[in-house]
NUFI-222077 format. One line per 4 residues: number of its first residue (from 1); their letters; for each residue x negated, y negated, z negated of C-alpha. Coordinates in steps of 0.05 Angstrom, whole numbers. Layout:
BEGIN
NUM) a) X,Y,Z | ...
END
This chain:
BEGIN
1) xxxx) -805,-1256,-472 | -852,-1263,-428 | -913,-1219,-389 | -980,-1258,-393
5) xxxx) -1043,-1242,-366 | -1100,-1237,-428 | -1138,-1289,-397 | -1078,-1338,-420
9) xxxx) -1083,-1310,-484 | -1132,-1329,-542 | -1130,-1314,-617 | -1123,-1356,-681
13) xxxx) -1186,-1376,-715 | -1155,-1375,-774 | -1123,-1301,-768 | -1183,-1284,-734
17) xxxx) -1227,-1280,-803 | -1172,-1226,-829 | -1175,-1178,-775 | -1257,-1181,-762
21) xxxx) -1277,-1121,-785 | -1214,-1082,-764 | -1227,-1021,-724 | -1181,-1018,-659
25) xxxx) -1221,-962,-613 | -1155,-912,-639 | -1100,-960,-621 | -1151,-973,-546
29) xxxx) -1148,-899,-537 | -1079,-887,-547 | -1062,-948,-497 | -1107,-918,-451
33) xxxx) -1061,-859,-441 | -994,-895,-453 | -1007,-957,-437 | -987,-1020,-484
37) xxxx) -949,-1019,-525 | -904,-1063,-575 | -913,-1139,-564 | -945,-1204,-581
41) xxxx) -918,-1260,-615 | -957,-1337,-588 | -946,-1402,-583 | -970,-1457,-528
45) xxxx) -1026,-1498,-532 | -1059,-1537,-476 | -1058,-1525,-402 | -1029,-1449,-391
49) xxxx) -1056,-1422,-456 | -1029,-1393,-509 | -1050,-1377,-583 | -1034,-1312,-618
53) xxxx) -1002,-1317,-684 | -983,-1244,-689 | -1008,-1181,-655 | -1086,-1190,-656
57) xxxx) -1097,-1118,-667 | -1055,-1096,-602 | -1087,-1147,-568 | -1159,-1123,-586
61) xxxx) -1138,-1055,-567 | -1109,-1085,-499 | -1178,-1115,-482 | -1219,-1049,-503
65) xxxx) -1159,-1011,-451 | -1173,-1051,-397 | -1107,-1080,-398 | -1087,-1142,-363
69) xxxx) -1019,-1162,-378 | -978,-1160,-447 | -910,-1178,-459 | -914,-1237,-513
73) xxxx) -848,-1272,-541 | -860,-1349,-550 | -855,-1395,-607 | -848,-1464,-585
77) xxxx) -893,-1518,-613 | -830,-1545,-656 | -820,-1475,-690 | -898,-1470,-698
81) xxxx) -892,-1532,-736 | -853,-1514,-787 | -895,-1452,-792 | -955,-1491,-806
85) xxxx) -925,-1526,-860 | -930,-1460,-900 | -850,-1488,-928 | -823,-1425,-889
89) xxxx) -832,-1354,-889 | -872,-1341,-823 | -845,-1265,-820 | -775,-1299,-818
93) xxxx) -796,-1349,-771 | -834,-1304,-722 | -771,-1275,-706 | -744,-1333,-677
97) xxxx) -795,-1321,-618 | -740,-1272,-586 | -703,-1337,-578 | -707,-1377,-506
101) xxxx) -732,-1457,-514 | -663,-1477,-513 | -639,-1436,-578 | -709,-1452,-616
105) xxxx) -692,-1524,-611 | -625,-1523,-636 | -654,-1473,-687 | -709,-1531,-708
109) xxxx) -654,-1586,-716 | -608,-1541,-757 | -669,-1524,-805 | -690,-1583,-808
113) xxxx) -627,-1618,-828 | -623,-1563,-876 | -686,-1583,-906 | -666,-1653,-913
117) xxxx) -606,-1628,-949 | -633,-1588,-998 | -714,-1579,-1035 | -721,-1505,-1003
121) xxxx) -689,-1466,-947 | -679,-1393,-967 | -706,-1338,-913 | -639,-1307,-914
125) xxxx) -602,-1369,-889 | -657,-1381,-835 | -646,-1305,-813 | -569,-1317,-801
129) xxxx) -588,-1384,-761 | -626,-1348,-721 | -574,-1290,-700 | -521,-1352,-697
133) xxxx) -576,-1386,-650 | -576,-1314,-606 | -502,-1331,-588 | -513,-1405,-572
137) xxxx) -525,-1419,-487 | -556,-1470,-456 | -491,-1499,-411 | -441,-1500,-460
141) xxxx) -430,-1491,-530 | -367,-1444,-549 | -340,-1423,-616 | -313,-1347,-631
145) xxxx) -241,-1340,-666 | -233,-1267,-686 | -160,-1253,-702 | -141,-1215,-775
149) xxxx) -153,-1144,-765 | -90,-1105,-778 | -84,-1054,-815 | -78,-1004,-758
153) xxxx) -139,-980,-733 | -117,-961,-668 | -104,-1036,-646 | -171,-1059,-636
157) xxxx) -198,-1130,-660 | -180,-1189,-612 | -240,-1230,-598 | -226,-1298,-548
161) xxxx) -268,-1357,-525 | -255,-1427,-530 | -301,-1478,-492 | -315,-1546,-528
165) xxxx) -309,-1608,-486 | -387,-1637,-501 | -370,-1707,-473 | -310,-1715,-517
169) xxxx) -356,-1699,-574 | -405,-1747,-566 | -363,-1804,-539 | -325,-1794,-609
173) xxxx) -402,-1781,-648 | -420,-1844,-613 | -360,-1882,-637 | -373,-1862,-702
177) xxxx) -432,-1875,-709 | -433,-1941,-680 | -389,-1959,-740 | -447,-1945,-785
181) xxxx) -478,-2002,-764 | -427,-2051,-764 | -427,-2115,-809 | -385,-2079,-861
185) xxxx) -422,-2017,-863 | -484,-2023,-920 | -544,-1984,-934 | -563,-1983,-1002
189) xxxx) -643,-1999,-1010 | -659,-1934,-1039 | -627,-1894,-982 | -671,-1936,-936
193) xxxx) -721,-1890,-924 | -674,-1831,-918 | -637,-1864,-870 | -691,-1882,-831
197) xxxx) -713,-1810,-820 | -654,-1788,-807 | -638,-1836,-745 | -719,-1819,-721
201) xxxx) -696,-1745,-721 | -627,-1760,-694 | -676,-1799,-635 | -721,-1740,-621
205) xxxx) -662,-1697,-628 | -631,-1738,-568 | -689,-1745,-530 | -694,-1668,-524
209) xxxx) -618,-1665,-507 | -625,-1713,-452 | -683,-1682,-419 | -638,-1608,-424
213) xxxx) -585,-1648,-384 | -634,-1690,-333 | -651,-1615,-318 | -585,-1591,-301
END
């Protein structure tokens, strides 16, 4: 989340239309005397700007309050993507603003995939990739063993860590990979096109991993 001046802010034309003739001056007043409250949900666009996608009420009632700042969790353009191809449910979707950049993007390639997989991805399945995607950090990725809970209660549930080496992984992914396109590896012509989507999303995918490690 982060606080952003309303200057930086601007609303959806399209959302716009469906909140014209709401009446704020209530919501205003009340802000006036508690201040703001709740938060936005926005997405970048050019420069320092930002769009609103959700929260164009509390933002007219910001402006009428003479507030400056709001608090306004970001969707990244990737996750506003898939928004705007009306195949997701937007309520689930917006909730995936809580996440940081990092998370969103692992978030995108996991739905993604999905969708590749299968026709439709349910909302539930994106709701538990997003609490999974809460859990996932930005220097390392871990996995969580939880032992069998006995069947005292007084001995408490054992929860331990174990750290994954990353450059084993990929030196093995690459390996394997690299097989694939070997001379006795062969791609049938109607999994042509599939295939080739799959290594331009396995590129962008790559590119965005790179740049994540170029930063660190």
């Amino acid at each position: 989340m982060k606080i952003l001046p309303l200057t930086c802010l601007e609303k959806d034309p399209l959302n716009e239309e469906a909140y014209l003739d709401t009446d704020v001056s209530n919501l205003a007043e009340s802000m006036k005397n508690i201040g703001f409250f709740g938060d936005l949900v926005a997405y970048p666009i050019e420069g320092e700007k930002y769009r609103i996608e959700s929260g164009h009420r509390r933002y007219d009632a910001a402006m009428l309050a003479d507030i400056t700042e709001v608090p306004v969790f970001k969707l990244n353009p990737k996750m506003q993507s898939l928004a705007e191809s009306g195949n997701y449910s937007w309520a689930i979707l917006s909730q995936a603003s809580q996440l940081n950049d990092f998370q969103q993007n692992m978030l995108y390639r996991k739905i993604t995939m999905q969708g590749s997989i299968q026709s439709a991805v349910s909302g539930n399945w994106i709701k538990d990739e997003i609490d999974k995607a809460k859990c996932i950090k930005k220097d390392y990725v871990y996995s969580v063993y939880r032992e069998e809970k006995p069947d005292h209660p007084e001995v408490k549930e054992k929860t331990k860590f174990r750290h994954k080496d990353g450059y084993k992984r990929i030196e093995k992914s690459y390996d394997f990979l690299k097989s694939a396109f070997e001379d006795d590896s062969i791609i049938k012509a109607n999994r042509l096109e599939d295939c080739l989507s799959i290594l331009i999303e396995m590129q962008d995918n790559l590119n965005d991993y790179i740049t994540e490690i170029k930063k660190n």
